[in-house]
N, C-alpha and C positions, 0 to 999 in steps of 0.2 A: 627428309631424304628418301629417294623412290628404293627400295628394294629391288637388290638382284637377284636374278636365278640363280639356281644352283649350276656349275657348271659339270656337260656332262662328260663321263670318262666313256673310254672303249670298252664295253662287254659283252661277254658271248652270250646267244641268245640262252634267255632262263638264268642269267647269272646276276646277281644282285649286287649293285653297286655297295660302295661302305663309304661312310665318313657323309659331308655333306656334299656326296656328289650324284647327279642322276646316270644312270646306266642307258645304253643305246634301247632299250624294250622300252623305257618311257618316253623314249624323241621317238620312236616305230609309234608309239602310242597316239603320240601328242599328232603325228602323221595321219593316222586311223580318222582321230579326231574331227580334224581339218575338213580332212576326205567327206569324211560324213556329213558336217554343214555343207559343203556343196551339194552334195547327191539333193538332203534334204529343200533345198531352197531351190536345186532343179526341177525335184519333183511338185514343188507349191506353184513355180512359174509354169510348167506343165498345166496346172490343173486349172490355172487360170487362163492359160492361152495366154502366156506374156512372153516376150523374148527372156530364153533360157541361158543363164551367164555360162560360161565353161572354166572359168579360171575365178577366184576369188575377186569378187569386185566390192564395194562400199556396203550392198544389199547382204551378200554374204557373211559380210563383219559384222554389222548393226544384226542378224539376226545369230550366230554365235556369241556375240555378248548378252542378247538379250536372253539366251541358253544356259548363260554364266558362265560363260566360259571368255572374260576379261583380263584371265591372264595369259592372251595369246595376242599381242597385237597384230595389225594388217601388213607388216612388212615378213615378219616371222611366219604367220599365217600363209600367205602366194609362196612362202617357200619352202612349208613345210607339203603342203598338196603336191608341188612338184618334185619335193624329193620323196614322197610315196610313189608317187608315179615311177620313177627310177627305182625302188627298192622292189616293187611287184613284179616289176617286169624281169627281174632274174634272181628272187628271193635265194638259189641255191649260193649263187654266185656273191648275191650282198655278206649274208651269213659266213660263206666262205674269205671273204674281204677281214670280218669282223672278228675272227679267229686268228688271221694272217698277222693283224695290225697289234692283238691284243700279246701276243707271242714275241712284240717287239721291246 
């Protein structure tokens, strides 16, 4: 039987989930992550002079797992890049959401 994740609750930024569940700082995380296999395999297709992916594609995956990082599949994966993208672009505002929702 395949293992599930744990599932993640609402928490405020720096505040530690309890029991068996992940906190919003390890999906920002897992976001980070993602992020960072892209950047990295843009800058390998840079340096090769190959066309430079901009969103997660098959190359991006195959090289994130080969990073060890196979507990993030390629569905999870194109959407955890784009919900980084939406969280930078108004981190006051996100955090501010994450407070709002946790208070409910």
């Amino acid at each position: 039987e395949r293992q599930r994740e744990h599932p993640f609750i609402v928490t405020e930024p720096g505040e530690v989930a309890r029991g068996k569940k992940n906190g919003l700082d390890y999906l920002f995380h897992l976001y980070e992550e993602c992020r960072d296999f892209l950047i990295q395999v843009q800058n390998i297709a840079k340096e090769r002079g190959e066309k430079c992916p901009t969103k997660v594609t098959n190359q991006v995956f195959r090289y994130a797992k080969k990073a060890g990082a196979s507990y993030i599949n390629k569905p999870k994966m194109r959407h955890y890049v784009h919900c980084y993208a939406l969280h930078c672009l108004d981190e006051d505002g996100s955090n501010a959401l994450r407070r709002a929702f946790k208070e409910r």
